[in-house]
Residue frames relative to the residue before (quaternion, step in Angstrom):
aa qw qx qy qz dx dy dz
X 1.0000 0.0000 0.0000 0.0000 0.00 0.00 0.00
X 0.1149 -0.7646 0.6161 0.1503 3.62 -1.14 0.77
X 0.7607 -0.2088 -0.0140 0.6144 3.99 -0.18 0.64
X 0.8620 -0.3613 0.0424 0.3530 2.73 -0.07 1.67
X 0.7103 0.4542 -0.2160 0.4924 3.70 1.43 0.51
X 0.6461 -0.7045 0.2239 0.1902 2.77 -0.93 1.45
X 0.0900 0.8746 -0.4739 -0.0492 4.11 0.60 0.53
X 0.8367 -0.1060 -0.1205 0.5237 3.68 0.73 0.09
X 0.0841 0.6449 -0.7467 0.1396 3.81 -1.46 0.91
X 0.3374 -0.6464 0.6601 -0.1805 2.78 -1.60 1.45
X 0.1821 0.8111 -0.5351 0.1503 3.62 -0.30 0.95
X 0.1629 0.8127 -0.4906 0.2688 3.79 -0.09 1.95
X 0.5476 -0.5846 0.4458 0.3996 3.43 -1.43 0.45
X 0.2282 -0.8542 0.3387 0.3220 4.12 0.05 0.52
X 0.6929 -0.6311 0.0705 0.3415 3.07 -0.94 0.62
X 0.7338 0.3855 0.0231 0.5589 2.98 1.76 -0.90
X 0.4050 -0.7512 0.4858 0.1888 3.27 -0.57 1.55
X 0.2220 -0.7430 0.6307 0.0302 3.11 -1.00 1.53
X 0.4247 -0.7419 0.4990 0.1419 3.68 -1.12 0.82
X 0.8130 0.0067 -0.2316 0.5341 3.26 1.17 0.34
X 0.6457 -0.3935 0.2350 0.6108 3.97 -1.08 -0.04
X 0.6273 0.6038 -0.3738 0.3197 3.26 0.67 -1.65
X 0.6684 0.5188 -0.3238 0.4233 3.58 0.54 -1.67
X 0.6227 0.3411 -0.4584 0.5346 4.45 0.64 -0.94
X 0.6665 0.4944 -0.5320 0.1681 3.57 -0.21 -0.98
X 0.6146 0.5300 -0.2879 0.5083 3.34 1.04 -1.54
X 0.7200 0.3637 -0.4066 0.4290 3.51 0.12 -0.47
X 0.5853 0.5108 -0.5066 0.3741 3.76 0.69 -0.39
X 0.5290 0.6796 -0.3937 0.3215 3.37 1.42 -1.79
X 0.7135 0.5069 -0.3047 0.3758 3.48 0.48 -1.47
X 0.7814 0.2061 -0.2791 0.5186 4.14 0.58 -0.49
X 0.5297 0.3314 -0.6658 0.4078 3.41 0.73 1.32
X 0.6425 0.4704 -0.5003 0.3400 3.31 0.72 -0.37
X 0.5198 0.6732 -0.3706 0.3731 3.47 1.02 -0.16
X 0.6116 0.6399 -0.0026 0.4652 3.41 1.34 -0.94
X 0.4513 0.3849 -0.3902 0.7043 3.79 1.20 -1.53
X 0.8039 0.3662 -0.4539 0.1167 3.77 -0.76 -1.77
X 0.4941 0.7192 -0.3258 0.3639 3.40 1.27 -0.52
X 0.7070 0.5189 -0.1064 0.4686 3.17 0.81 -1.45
X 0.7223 0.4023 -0.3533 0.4377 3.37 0.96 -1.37
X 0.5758 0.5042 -0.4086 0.4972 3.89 1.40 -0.66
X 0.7061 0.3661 -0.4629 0.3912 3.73 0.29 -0.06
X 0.6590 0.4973 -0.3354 0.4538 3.80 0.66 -0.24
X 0.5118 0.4719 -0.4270 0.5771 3.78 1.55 -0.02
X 0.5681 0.6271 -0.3705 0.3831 3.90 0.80 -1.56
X 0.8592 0.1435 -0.1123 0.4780 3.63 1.02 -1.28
X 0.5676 -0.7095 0.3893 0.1516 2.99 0.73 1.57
X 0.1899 0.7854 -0.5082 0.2981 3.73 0.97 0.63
X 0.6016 -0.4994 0.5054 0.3649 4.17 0.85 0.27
X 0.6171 0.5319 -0.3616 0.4533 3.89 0.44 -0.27
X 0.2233 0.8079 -0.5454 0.0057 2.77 -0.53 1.07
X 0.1082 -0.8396 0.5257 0.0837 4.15 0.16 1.02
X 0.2050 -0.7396 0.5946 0.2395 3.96 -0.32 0.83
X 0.7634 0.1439 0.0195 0.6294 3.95 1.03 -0.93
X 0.2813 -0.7480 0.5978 0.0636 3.04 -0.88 1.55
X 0.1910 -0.7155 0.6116 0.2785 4.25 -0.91 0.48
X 0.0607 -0.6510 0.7491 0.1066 3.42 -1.31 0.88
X 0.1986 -0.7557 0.6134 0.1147 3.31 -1.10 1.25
X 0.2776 -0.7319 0.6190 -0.0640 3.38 -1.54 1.48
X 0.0247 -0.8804 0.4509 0.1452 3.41 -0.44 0.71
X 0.4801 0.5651 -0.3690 0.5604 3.47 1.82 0.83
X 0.3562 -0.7558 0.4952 0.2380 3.82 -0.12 1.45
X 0.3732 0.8221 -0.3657 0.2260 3.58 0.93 -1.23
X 0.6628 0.5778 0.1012 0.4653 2.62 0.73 -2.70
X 0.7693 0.3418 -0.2301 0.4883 3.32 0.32 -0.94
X 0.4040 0.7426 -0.2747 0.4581 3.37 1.17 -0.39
X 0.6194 0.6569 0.0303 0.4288 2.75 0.26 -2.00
X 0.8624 0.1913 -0.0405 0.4670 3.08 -0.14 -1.05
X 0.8777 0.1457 -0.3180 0.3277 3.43 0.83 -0.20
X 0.5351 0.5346 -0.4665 0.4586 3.04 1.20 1.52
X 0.2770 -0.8400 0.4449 0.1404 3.67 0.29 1.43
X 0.3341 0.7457 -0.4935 0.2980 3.92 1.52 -0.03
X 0.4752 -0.4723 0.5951 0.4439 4.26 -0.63 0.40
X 0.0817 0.6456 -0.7575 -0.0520 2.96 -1.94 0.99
X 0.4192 -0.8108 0.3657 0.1822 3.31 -0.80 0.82
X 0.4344 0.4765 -0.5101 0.5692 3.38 1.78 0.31
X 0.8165 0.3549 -0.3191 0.3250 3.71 0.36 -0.07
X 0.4804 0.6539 -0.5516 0.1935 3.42 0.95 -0.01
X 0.5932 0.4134 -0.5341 0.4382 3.70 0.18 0.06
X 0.4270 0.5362 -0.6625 0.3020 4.15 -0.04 0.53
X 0.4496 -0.6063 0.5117 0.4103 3.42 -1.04 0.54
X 0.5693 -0.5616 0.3707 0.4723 3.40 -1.38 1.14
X 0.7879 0.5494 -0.2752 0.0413 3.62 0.11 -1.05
X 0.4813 0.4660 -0.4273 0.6072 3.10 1.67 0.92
X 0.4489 0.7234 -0.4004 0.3389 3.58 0.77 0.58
X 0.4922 0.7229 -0.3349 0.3507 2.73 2.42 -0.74
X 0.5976 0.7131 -0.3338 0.1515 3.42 0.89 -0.74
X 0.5900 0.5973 -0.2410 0.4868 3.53 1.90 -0.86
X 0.6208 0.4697 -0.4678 0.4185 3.62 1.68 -0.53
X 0.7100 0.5223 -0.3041 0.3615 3.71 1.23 -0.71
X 0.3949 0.6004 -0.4192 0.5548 3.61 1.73 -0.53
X 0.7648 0.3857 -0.2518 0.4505 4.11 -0.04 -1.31
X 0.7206 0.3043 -0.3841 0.4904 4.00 0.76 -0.38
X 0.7461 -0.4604 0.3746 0.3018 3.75 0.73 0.11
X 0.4691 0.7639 -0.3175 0.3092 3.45 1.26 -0.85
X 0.8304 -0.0016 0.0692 0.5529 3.19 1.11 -1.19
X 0.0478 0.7924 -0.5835 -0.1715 3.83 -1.04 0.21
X 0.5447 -0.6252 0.5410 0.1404 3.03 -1.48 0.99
X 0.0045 0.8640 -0.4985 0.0701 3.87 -0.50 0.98
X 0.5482 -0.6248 0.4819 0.2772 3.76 -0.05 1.84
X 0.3006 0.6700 -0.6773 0.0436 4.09 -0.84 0.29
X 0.7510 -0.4947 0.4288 0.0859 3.28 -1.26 0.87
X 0.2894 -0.7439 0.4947 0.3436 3.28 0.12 1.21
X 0.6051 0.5272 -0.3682 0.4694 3.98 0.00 -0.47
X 0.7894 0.2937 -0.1909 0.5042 3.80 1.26 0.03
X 0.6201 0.5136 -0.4565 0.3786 3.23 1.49 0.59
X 0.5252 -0.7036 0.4623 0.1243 3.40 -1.20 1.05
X 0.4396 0.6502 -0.4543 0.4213 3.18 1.82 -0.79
X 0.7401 0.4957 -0.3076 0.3346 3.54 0.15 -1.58
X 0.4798 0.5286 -0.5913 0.3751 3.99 0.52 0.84
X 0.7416 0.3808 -0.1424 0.5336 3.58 1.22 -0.37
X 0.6530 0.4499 -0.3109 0.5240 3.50 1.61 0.70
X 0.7727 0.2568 -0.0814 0.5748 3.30 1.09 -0.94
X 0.3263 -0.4419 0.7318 0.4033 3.40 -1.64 0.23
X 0.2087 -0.6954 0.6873 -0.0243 2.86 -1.99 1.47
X 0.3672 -0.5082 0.6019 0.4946 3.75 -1.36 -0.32
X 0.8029 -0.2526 0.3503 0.4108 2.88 -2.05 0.02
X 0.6748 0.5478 -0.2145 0.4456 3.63 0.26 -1.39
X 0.6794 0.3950 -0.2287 0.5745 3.64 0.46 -0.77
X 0.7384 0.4288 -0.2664 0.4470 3.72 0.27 -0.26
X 0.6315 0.4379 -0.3673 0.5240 3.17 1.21 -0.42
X 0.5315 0.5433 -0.3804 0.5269 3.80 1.11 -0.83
X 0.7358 0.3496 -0.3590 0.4555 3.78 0.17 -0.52
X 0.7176 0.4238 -0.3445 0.4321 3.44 0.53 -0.47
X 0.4050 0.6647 -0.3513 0.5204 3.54 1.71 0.56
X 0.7107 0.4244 -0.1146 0.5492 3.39 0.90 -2.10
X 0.8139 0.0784 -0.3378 0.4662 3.79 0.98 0.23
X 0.5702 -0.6763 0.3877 0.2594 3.61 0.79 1.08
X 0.5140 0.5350 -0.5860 0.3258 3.00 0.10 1.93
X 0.0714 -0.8504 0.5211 0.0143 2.66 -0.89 1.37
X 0.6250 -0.5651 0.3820 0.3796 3.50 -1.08 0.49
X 0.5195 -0.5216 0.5938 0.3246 3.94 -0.76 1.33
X 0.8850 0.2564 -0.3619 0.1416 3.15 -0.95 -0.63
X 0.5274 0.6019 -0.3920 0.4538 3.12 1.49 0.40
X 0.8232 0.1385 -0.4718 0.2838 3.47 0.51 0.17
């Protein structure tokens, strides 16, 4: 999100079967953090005044966050491919920070889960869309 508006989301089957929740999240974590850096280098490229030194990617699976920001060997994980491992070099330089949110406060999950009616409207709150013809 850039003031308060959604500008990119990505919603796919992943490539790699992950043996537990903890094992997809972290692996999603790793191609959003891939993504913010992308973004944050295109919004510098166009010199648009924005400038973000540390981007927050918000995770609502501690595990994961865990995970990721302890680069010690773990032997339930050593079969992840290394290349989502990148995330602990960009967590340790600052680039990026991971922030715990409450599954009941993620917005992501309109574009992951079938929801009820109620629940979809709450997410389309937590990422500020609202319906044009109302205002």
């Amino acid at each position: 999100m850039l003031s308060n508006s959604v500008i990119s989301w990505k919603s796919r089957k992943q490539k790699t079967v992950a043996l537990s929740s903890t094992e997809s999240e972290y692996m999603s974590l790793s191609d959003s953090c891939k993504e913010a850096l992308y973004l944050q280098k295109l919004l510098s490229e166009l010199d648009l005044g924005i400038l973000y030194k540390q981007i927050t990617i918000n995770v609502d699976n501690n595990s994961a966050i865990k995970l990721a920001e302890n680069s010690l060997f773990h032997s339930r994980t050593k079969h992840i491919d290394i290349r989502h491992h990148f995330i602990r070099d960009v967590l340790e330089d600052g680039k990026i920070a991971v922030k715990h949110v409450s599954t009941s406060r993620m917005g992501a999950d309109i574009l992951t889960k079938p929801l009820g009616s109620l629940k979809h409207y709450e997410c389309l709150k937590i990422i500020n869309v609202t319906d044009l013809s109302s205002l």
